[in-house]
C-alpha positions in Angstrom: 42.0 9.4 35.7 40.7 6.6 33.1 37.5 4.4 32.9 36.9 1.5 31.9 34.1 -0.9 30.9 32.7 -3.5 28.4 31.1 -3.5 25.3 29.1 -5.6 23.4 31.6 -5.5 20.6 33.6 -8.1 19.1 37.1 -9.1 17.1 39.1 -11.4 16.0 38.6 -14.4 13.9 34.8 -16.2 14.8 36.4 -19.0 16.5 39.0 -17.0 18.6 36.6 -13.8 19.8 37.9 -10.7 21.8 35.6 -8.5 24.1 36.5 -5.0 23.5 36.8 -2.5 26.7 36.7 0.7 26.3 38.9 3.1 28.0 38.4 6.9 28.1 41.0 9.3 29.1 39.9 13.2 30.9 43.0 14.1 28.7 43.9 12.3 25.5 47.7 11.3 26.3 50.4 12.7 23.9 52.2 9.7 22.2 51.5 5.9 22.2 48.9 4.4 24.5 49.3 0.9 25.6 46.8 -0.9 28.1 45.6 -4.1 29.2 43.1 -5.9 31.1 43.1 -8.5 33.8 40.8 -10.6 35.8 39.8 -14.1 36.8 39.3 -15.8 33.4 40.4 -12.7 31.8 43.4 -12.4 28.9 44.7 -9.2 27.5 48.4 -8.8 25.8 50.8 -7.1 28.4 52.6 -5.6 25.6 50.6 -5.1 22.8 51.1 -2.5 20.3 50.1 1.0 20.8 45.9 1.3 21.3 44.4 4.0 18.2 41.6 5.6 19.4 38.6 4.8 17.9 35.6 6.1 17.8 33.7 4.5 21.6 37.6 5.5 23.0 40.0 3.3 23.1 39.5 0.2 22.9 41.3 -3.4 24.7 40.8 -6.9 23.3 40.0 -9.4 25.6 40.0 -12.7 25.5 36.6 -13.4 27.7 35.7 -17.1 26.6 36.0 -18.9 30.0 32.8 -17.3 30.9 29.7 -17.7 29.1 27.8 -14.0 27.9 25.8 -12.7 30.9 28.5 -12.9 33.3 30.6 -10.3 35.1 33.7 -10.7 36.3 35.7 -8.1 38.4 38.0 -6.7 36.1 41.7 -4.4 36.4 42.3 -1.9 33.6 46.2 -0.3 33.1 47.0 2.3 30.8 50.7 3.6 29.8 51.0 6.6 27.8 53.6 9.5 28.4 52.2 10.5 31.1 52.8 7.8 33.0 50.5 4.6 34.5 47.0 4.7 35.2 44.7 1.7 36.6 41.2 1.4 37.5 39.1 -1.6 38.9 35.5 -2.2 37.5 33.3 -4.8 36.9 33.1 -6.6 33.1 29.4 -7.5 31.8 30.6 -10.6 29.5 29.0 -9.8 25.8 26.9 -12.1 23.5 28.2 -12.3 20.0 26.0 -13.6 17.3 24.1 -10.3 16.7 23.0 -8.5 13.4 22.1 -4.9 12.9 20.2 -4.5 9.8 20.5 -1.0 8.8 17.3 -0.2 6.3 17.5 2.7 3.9 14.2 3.7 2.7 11.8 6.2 1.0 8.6 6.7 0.3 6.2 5.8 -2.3 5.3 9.6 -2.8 8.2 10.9 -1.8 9.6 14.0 -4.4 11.1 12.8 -7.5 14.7 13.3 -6.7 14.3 11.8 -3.2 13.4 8.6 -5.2 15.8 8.7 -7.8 18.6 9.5 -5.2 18.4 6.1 -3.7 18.3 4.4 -7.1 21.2 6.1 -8.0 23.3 5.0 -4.9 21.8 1.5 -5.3 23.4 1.8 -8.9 26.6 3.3 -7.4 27.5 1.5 -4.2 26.4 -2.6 -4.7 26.0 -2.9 -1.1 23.3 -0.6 -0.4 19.4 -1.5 -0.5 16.4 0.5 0.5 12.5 0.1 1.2 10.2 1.4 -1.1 7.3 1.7 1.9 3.7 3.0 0.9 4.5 1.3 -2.5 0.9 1.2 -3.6 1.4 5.3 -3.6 4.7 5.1 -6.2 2.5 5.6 -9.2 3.6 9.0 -9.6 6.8 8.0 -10.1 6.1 4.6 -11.8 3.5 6.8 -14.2 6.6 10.0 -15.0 9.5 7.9 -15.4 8.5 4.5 -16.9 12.1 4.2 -18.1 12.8 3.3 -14.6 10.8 0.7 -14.4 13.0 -1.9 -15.6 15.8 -0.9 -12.9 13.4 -1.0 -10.0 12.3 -4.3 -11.0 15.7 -5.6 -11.7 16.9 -4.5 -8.3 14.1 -5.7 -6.6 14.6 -9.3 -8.4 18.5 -8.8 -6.9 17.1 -8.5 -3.4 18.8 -5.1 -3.4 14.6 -3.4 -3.1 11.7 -4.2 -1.2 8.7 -3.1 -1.9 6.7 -3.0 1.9 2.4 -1.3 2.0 -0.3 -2.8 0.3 -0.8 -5.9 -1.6 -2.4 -4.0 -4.5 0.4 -2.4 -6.4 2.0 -1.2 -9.4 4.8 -2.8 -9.0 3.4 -6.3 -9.2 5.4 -7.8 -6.2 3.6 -8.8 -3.1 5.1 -6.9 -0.1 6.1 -9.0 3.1 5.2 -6.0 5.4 2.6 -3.8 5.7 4.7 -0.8 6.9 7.9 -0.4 8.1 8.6 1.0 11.9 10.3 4.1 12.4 13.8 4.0 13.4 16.6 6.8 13.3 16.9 9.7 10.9 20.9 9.5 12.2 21.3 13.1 11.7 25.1 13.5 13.4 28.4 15.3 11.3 30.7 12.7 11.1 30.7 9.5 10.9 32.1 8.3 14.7 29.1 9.7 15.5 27.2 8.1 13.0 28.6 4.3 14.5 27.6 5.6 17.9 24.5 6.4 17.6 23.8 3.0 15.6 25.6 1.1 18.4 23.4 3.2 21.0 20.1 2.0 18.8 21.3 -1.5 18.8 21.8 -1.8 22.7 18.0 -0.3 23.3 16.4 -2.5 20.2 17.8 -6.2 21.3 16.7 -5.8 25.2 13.1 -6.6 23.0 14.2 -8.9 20.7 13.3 -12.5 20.0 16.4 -13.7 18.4 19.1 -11.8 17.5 18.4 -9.7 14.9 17.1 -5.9 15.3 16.5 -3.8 12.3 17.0 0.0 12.2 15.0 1.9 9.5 17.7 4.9 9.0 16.9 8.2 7.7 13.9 10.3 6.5 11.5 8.5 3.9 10.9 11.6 2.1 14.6 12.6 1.8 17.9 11.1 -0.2 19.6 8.5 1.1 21.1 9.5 4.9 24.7 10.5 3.5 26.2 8.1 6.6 24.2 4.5 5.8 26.8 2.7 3.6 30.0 4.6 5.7 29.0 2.7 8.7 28.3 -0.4 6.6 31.7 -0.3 5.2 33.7 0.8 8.3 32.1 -0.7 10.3 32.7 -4.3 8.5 36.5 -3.6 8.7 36.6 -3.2 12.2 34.6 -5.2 14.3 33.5 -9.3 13.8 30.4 -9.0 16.2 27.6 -7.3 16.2 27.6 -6.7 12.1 26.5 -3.7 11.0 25.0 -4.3 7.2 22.9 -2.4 4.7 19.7 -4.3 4.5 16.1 -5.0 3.9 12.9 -5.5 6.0 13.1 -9.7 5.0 16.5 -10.5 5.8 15.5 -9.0 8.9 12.5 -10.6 9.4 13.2 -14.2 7.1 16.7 -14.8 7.4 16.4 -14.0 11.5 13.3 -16.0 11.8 11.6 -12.9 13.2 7.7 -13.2 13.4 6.6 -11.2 10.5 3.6 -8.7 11.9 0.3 -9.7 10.4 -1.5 -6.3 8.4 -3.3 -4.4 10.3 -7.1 -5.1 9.4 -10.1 -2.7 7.8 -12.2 -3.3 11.1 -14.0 -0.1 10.5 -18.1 -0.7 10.6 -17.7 0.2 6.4 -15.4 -3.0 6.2 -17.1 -5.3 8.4 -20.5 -4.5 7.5 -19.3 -5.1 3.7 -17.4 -8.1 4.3 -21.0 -9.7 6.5 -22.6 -8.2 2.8 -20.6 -10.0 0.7 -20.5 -13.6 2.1 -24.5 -13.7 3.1 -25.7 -12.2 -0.1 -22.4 -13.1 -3.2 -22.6 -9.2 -3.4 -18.9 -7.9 -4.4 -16.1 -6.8 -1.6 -16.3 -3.0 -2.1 -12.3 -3.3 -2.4 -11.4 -0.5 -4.3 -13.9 2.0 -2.2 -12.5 0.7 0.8 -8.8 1.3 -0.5 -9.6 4.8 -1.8 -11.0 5.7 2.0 -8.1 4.6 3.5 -5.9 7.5 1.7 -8.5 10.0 0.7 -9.4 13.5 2.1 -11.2 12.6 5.3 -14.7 14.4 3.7 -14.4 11.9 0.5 -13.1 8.9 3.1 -16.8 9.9 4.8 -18.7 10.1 1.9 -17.1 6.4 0.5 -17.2 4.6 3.6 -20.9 6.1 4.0 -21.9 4.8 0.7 -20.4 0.9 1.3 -22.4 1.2 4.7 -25.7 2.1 3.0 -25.2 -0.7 0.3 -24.0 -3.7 2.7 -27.2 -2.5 4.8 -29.3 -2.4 2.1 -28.2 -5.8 0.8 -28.0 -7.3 4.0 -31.6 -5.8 4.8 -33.4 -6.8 1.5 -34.5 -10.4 2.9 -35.3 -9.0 6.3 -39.3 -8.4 7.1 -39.6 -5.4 9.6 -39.7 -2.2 9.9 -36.2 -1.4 11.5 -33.0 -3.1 11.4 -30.5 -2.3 13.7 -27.3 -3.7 12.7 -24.0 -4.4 14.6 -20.9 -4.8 12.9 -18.7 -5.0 16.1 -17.0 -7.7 17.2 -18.9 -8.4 20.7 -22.9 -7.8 21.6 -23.4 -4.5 21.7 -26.3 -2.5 23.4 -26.2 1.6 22.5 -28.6 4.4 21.8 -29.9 4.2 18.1 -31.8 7.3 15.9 -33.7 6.2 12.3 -34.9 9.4 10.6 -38.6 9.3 9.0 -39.3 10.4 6.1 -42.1 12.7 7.4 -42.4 13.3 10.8 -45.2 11.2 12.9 -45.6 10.1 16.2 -44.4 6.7 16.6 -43.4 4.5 18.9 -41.1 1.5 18.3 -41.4 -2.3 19.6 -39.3 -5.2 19.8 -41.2 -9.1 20.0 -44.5 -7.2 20.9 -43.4 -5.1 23.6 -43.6 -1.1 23.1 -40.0 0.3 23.9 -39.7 4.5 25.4 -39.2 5.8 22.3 -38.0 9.7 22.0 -39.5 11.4 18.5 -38.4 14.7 17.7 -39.6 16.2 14.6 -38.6 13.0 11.9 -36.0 11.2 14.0 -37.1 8.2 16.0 -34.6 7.4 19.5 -34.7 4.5 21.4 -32.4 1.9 23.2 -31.6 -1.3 21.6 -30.2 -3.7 23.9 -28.2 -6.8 23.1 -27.5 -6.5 19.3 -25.6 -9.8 18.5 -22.0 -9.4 17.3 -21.8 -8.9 13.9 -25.8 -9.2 13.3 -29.1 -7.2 13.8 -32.2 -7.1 15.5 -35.7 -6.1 14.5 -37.6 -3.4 15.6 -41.3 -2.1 14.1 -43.1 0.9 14.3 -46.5 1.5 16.1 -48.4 5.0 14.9 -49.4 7.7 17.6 -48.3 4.8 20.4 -51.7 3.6 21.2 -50.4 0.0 20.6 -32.8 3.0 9.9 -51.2 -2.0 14.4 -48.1 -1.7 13.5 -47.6 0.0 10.2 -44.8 0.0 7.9 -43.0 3.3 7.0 -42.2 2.8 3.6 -41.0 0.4 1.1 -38.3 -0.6 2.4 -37.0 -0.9 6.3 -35.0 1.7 8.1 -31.9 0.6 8.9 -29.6 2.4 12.2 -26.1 0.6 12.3 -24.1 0.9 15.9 -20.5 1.8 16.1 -20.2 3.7 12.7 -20.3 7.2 12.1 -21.0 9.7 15.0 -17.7 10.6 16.9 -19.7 10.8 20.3 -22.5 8.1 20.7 -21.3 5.7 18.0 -24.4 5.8 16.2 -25.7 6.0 12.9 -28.6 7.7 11.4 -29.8 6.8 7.7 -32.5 5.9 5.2 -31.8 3.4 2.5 -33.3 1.5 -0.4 -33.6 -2.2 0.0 -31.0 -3.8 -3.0 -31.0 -7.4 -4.6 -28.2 -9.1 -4.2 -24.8 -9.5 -6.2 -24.6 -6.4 -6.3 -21.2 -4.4 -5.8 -21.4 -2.9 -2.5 -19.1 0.2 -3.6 -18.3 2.0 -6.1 -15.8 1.3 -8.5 -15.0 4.1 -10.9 -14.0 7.3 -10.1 -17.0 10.0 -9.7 -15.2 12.7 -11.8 -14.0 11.9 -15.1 -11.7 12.4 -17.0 -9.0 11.7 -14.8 -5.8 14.3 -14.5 -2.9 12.0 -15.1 -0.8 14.2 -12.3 -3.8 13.5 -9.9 -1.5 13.3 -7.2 -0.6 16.9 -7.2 -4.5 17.3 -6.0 -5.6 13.7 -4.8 -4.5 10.0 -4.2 -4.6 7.8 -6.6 -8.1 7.4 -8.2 -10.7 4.6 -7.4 -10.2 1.5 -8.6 -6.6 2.3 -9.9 -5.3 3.9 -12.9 -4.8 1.4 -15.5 -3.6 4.1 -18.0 -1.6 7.1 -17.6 0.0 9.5 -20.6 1.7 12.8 -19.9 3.6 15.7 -21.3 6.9 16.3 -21.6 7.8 20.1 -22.9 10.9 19.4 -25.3 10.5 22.9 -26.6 8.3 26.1 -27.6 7.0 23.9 -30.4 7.8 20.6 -29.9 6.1 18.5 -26.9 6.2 14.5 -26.6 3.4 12.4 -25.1 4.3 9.3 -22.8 1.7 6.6 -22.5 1.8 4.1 -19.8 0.2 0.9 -19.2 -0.2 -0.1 -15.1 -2.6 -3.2 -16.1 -2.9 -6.0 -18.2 -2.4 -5.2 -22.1 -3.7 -2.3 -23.1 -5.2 -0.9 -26.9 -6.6 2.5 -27.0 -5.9 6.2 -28.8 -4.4 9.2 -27.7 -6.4 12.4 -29.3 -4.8 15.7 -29.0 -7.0 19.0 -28.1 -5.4 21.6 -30.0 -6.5 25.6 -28.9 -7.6 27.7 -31.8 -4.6 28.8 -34.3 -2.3 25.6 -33.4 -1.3 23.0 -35.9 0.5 19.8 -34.7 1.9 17.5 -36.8 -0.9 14.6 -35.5 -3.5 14.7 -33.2 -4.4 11.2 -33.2 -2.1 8.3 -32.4 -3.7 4.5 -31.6 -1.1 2.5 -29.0 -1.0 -0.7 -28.0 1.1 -1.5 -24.8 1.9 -4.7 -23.1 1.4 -4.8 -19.6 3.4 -2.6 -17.6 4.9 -0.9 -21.0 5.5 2.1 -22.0 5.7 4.3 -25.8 6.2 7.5 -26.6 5.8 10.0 -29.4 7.1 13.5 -30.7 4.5 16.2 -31.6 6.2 19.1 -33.4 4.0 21.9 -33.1 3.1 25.3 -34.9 1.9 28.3 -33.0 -0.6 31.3 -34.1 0.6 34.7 -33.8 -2.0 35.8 -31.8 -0.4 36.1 -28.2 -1.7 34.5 -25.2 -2.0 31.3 -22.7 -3.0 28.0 -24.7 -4.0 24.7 -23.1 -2.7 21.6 -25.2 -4.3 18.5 -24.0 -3.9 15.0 -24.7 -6.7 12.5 -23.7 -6.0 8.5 -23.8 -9.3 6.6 -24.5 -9.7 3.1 -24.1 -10.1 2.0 -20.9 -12.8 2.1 -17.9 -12.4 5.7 -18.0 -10.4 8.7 -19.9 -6.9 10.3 -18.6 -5.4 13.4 -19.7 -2.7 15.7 -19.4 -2.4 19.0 -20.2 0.2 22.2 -20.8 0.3 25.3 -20.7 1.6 27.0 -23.8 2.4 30.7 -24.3 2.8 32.9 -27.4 4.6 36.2 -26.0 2.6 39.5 -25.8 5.6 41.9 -26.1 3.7 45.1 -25.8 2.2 44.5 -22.3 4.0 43.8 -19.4 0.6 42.1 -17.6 0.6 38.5 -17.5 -1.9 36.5 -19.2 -4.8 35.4 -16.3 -5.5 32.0 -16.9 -7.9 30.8 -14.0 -9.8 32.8 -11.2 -13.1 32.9 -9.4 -15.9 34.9 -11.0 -18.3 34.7 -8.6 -19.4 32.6 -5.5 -21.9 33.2 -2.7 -21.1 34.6 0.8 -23.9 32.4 2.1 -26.0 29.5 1.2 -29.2 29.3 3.5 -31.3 26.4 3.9 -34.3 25.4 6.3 -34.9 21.8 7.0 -36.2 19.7 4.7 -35.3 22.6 1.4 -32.3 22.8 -0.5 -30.5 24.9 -2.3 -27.5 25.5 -4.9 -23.9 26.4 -3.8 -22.7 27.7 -7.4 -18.9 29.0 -8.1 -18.5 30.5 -11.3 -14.9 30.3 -13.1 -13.6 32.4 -15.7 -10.5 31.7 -18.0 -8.5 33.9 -19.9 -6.5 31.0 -21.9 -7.1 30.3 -25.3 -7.9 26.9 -25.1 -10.7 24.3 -22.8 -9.7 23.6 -19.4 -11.1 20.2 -17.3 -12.3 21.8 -13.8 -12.1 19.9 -10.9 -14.0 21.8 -8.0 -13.9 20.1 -4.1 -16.3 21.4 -1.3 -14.2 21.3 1.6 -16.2 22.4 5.3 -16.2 20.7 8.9 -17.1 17.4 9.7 -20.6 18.4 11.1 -21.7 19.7 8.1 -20.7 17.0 5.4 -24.1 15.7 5.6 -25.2 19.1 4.6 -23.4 20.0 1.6 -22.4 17.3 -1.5 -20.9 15.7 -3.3 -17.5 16.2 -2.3 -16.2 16.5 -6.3 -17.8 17.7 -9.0 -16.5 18.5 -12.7 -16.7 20.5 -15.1 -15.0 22.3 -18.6 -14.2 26.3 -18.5 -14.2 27.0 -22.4 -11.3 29.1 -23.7 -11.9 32.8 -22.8 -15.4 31.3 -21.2 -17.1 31.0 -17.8 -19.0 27.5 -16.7 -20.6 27.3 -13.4 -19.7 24.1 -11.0 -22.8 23.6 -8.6 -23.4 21.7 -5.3 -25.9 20.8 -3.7 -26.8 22.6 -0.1 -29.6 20.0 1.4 -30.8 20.4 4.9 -33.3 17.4 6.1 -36.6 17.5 7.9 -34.3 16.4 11.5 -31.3 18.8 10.6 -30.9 21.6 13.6 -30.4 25.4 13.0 -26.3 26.5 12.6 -23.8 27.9 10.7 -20.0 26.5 8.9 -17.8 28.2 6.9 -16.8 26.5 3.5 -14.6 26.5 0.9 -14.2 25.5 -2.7 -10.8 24.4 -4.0 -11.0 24.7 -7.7 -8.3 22.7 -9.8 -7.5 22.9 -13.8 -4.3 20.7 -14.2 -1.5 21.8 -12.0 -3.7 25.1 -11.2 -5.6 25.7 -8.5 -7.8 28.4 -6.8 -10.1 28.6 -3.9 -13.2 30.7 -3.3 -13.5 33.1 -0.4 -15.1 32.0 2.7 -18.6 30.4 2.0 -21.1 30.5 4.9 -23.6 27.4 5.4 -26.7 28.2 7.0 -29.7 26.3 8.3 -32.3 28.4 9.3 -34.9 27.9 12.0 -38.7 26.4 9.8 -41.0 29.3 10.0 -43.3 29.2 12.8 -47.2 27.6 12.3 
């Protein structure tokens, strides 16, 4: 018994086209196979040579141009084999050539090391493959530990052979034409007829959607080499069939070349973003860029705490020419009416009106609660306080006005409550510097990349016991600085100061031959590069062997940290972790508080730093404060403490907020 039907592939020369059918056999014939098919308007030879199977069956020409694609003709199949003739009647969907399948290899910014050099390497090797570097403003790492490779990523990207698709701000320099790049196939089959059907499979479901005929097929895992099957189907594909082509690609020939609509990037329409963005073009403060770029990739607690922060400024900026007691801001799109909560700085009984008119008003303890209807989009209203109700006189609160913005930072209500300053104008309305420096150069083993970008970077490489070189790496414009070695006690090196000068995007290097004490142990070698906005270092771990113990040298552990921090509203309290080193040398702390969303009012800031001396203890403190409104409740909390590529994390730390003692 056979079967037969159409396919949307194609052969033959462009101007003489043949329909493929594909026949499929129960039992795969012994011998040759010879078939053909008829049909009004249909041409197949009679007698052609024998069929090969390929890898959709076997598979007829036909010569289908009397009908345009769309239309289906009733169709006879015969096949002769040994076995003698078979013949089955169906109905043949006429096929549209014209189409491209662009098949796009790609990796991630931050995917592993080899992952990244993998698809340079068959880029190198095999001229016709090309890959997406997607999430590109995250390929510092890589850009930073291999600066040799710059040159090649740049060239191939010049070649068209790279595309670099994420943000606009870059290492790289080259303005992406996508945002990100859709998902697509991760084509994991075992051989390669597999690996053309299941493209073939993709490219029948992607072009029932697409406006012209183009579809693009991201293949493969972005943190993973290069799918081993991409540039086999490329290449086998090519020598057997004329229509649709199957090519190794990138994200603009898809989109440019097909005259695809290129999708617009997604916006920042968070209530941080908008409320910035009202900020900056009522008042000339600065776009809080670098803040708002750092949210978008940080920890979700530091994300809060930035986001948090450009809200409070924009507010504060935006409020500093208003005259009233509270603003209630809207940075939504459309009129918005919602519940809002300001929080006094003392409790009082107050009552809150809007044009004259006293509003119901709900006071508990220091937070004030009322309805405010009608908030224009994008804009305020004002609101003022009346004391004791008798009618974020009417009597001011403080020196500056409350401000409650809707729609930004409670999960349930959409609500916000807050206190802030009034600010002039011009201002920046973020910050723009990291809050911990110096800055680990491998920061991405702990963190994305810091705020505001990393114009500098130097690292280690280990060449032996005693010989280390230092890489420095400019990401900016031209860069002049120093690189100062921190030696531990006992070691000599032969400098441990070295002035660079880079140009932009360049890179040097330098040998360090060292000499050890004889004193065994674990020593921290640093090297700190000064000269720009803020410091970077790197640093290794060197050991002298202790060859009459078998214990290992501790470097880093927790000395002490509380079981429980307790607080009652409006009292505070220190959350102090004590670390202890057994190396012989300083190590740069980084410490980060890490507890549930409800609490990260409670507990800040997020980072804090510090430097264990060698052999030493330091203590790394945050700050446990509990407001005059905050309600009674426990979380459990955790410090994560990193030194370089080290890191440690306290045991469970309990929050507490205590009920106020009773008058």
């Amino acid at each position: 018994m056979i079967v037969a039907e159409g396919t949307e592939l194609f052969v033959g020369p462009r101007t003489a086209l043949l329909q493929l059918v594909r026949v499929r056999m129960a039992v795969a014939p012994a011998g040759p196979v010879r078939a053909h098919v008829s049909g009004p308007g249909l041409r197949s030879p009679r007698h052609g040579g024998s069929l090969v199977r390929g890898p959709f069956g076997y598979e007829v020409p036909v010569d289908v141009s009397e009908h345009p694609p769309g239309a289906v003709v009733p169709a006879h199949a015969v096949v002769r084999s040994a076995a003698g003739e078979e013949s089955c009647s169906f109905s043949l969907a006429v096929g549209s050539p014209g189409w491209t399948v662009h098949l796009v290899g790609h990796v991630a910014g931050d995917a592993p090391f080899d992952a990244l050099r993998a698809h340079l390497d068959l880029a190198l090797t095999d001229h016709a493959y090309r890959f997406a570097v997607t999430s590109v403003e995250l390929l510092q790492p890589y850009w930073d530990t291999f600066p040799q490779h710059r040159s090649v990523l740049l060239r191939l990207i010049s070649e068209g052979r790279v595309e670099v698709v994420g943000s606009e701000s870059n290492v790289v320099g080259v303005p992406p034409v996508l945002a990100s790049l859709p998902p697509g196939s991760a084509l994991a089959v075992s051989s390669l007829g597999e690996a053309k059907r299941s493209v073939y499979s993709s490219f029948l479901e992607l072009r029932s959607s697409a406006s012209a005929p183009h579809v693009m097929l991201p293949v493969g895992s972005s943190r993973s080499a290069p799918n081993p099957w991409v540039t086999a189907v490329h290449h086998d594909w090519s020598a057997r069939y004329t229509w649709p082509r199957v090519i190794c690609s990138l994200p603009r020939d898809y989109y440019v070349r097909g005259s695809v609509p290129v999708p617009a990037a997604p916006p920042d329409d968070s209530p941080a973003a908008v409320m910035a963005s009202h900020a900056a073009r009522l008042t000339g403060s600065s776009f809080p860029s670098a803040a708002l770029s750092r949210a978008a990739r940080a920890h979700p607690r530091e994300a809060f705490d930035l986001r948090s922060d450009v809200i409070a400024r924009s507010a504060a900026a935006l409020t500093s020419t208003v005259d009233s007691s509270v603003v209630v801001w809207n940075p939504l799109p459309s009129p918005c009416t919602d519940i809002v909560s300001v929080d006094l700085p003392v409790a009082r009984r107050v009552q809150v009106s809007f044009e004259g008119s006293v509003l119901p008003t709900l006071v508990d303890g220091a937070t004030v609660t009322f309805l405010a209807r009608d908030v224009p989009a994008c804009g305020w209203r004002t609101y003022e306080l009346a004391e004791g109700g008798d009618g974020s006189e009417v009597e001011r609160t403080g020196p500056s006005p409350l401000v409650g913005v809707l729609g930004s930072r409670s999960p349930s209500s959409g609500t916000l409550s807050t206190v802030v300053e009034g600010s002039p104008a011009g201002v920046s309305l973020g910050p723009v510097t990291p809050a911990v420096t110096p800055v680990f150069a491998r920061y991405w083993l702990h963190e994305p990349a810091p705020l505001g970008g990393l114009p500098v970077n130097v690292h280690f490489e280990v060449l032996s016991p005693t010989c280390v070189r230092v890489v420095v790496v400019s990401n900016g414009a031209d860069f002049s600085g120093v690189v100062r070695l921190s030696l531990p006690d006992g070691w000599s090196a032969s400098w441990t100061e070295w002035p660079v000068t880079l140009p932009a995007g360049g890179h040097v290097s330098a040998d360090v031959r060292l000499a050890p004490p004889r004193t065994p142990g674990c020593y921290p070698l640093r090297a700190t590069v000064e000269g720009a906005a803020f410091d970077v270092y790197d640093v290794v771990l060197l050991t002298v062997p202790e060859w009459d113990s078998e214990d290992p040298v501790e470097v880093l552990w927790v000395a002490s940290s509380p079981s429980t921090v307790s607080v009652r509203p409006g009292t505070s309290a220190v959350l102090r972790v004590v670390m202890a080193s057994g190396a012989r040398g300083d190590l740069p702390l980084q410490a980060r508080v890490l507890s549930p969303r409800s609490s990260w009012d409670l507990v800040g800031p997020f980072c804090v730093g510090g430097l264990l001396p060698a052999q030493g203890r330091t203590s790394l403190d945050f700050t446990v404060s509990a407001p005059a409104w905050a309600r009674p409740g426990s979380w459990p909390a955790v410090v994560s403490i990193a030194a370089g590529d080290l890191v440690r994390t306290t045991p469970p730390i309990t929050l507490l907020v205590t009920m106020p003692p009773r008058d």
